[in-house]
C-alpha positions as CSV (number, residue, x, y, z in Angstrom):
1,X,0.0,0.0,0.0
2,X,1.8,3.4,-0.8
3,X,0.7,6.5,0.5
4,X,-0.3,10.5,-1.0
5,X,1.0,13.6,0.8
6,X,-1.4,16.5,1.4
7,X,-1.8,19.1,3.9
8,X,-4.6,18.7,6.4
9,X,-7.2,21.1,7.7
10,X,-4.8,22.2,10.4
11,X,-1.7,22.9,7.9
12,X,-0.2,20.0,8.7
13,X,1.5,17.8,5.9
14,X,0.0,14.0,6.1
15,X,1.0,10.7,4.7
16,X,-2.2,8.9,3.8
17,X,-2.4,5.7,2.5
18,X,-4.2,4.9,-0.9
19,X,-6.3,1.6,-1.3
20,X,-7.7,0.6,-4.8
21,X,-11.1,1.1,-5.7
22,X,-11.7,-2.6,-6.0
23,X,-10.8,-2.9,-2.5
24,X,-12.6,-0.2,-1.4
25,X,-15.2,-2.5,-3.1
26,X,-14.8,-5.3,-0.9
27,X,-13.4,-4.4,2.1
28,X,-15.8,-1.0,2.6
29,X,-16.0,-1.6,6.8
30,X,-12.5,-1.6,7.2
31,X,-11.5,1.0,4.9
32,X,-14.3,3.2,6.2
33,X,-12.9,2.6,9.8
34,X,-8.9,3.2,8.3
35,X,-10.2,6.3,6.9
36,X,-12.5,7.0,10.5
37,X,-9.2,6.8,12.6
38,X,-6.6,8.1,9.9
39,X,-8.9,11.4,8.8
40,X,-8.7,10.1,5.0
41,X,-7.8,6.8,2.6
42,X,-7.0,7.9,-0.8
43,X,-8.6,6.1,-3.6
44,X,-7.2,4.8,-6.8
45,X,-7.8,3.7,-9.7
46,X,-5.3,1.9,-12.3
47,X,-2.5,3.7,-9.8
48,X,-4.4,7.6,-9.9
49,X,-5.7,8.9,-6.7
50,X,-9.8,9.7,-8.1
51,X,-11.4,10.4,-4.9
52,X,-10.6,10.7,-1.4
53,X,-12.5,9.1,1.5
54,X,-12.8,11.8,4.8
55,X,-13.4,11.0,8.2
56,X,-16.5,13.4,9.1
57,X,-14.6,15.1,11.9
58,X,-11.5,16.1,8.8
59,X,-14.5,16.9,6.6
60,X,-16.2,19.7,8.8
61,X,-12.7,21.0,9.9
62,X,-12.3,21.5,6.2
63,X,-15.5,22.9,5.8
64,X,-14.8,25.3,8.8
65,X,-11.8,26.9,7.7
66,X,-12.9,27.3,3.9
67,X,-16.4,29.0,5.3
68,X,-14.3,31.2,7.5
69,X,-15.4,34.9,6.8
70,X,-13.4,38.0,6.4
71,X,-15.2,39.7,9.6
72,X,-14.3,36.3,11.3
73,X,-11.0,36.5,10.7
74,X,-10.5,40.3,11.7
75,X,-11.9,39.1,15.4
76,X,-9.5,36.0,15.2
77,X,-6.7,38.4,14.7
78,X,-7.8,41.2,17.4
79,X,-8.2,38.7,19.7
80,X,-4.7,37.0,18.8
81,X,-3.4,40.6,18.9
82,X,-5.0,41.2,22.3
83,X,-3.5,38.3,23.7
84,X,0.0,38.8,22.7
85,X,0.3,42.1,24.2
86,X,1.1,42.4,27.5
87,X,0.0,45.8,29.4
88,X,3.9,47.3,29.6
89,X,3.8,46.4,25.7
90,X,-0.2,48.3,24.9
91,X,1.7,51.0,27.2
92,X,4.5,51.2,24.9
93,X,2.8,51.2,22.1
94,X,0.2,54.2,22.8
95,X,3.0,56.0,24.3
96,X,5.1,55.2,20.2
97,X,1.4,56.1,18.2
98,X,0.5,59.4,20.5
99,X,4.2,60.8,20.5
100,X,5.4,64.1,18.7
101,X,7.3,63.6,15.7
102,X,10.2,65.0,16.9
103,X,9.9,62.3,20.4
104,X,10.2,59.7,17.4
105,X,12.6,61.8,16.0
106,X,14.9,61.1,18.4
107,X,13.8,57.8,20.0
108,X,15.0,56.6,16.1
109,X,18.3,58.9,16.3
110,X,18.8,56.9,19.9
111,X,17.8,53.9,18.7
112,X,20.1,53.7,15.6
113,X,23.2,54.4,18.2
114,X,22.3,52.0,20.0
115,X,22.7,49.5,16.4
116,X,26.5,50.6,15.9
């Protein structure tokens, strides 16, 4: 049995392994139940993958990300955001985006010193 590569719902680069369609034929329990605990059996015919047999749970995980909105991914970011800053980092950064010019003037000038 050889396998196909492909990249899962989670990103994730998979080996699955690819059963004939005659097999699939006659042995549909246990392929169902390799494809059940492996997320998916390839399946070929003449040697070319044709279709591709999903465990539900890999099948709504794909159908989650792909039906992801643009407004759901704005709050997936802000909350991301929001938990990577800590409060001395929010501090510093409305301190850098309400600053004069010429504080950023010379926080850069300082800054690139410090780079020498």
């Amino acid at each position: 049995m050889s396998t196909l590569t492909f990249r899962n719902s989670h990103g994730a680069l998979v080996d699955i392994p690819t059963v004939a369609a005659t097999q699939v034929k006659n042995e549909f329990g246990a392929i169902l139940d390799k494809a059940t605990h492996s997320g998916a059996v390839a399946i070929t015919r003449h040697g070319t993958p044709k279709a591709v047999l999903l465990s539900y749970e890999e099948f709504e995980s794909l159908v989650q990300v792909r039906s992801r909105t643009l407004e759901n991914l704005g709050a997936e970011f802000d909350d991301l955001l929001d938990r990577m800053q800590s409060p001395k980092a929010r501090k510093a950064m409305d301190a850098a985006f309400n600053a004069s010019p010429a504080k950023l003037g010379r926080a850069a000038v300082k800054a690139a010193r410090k780079g020498r």
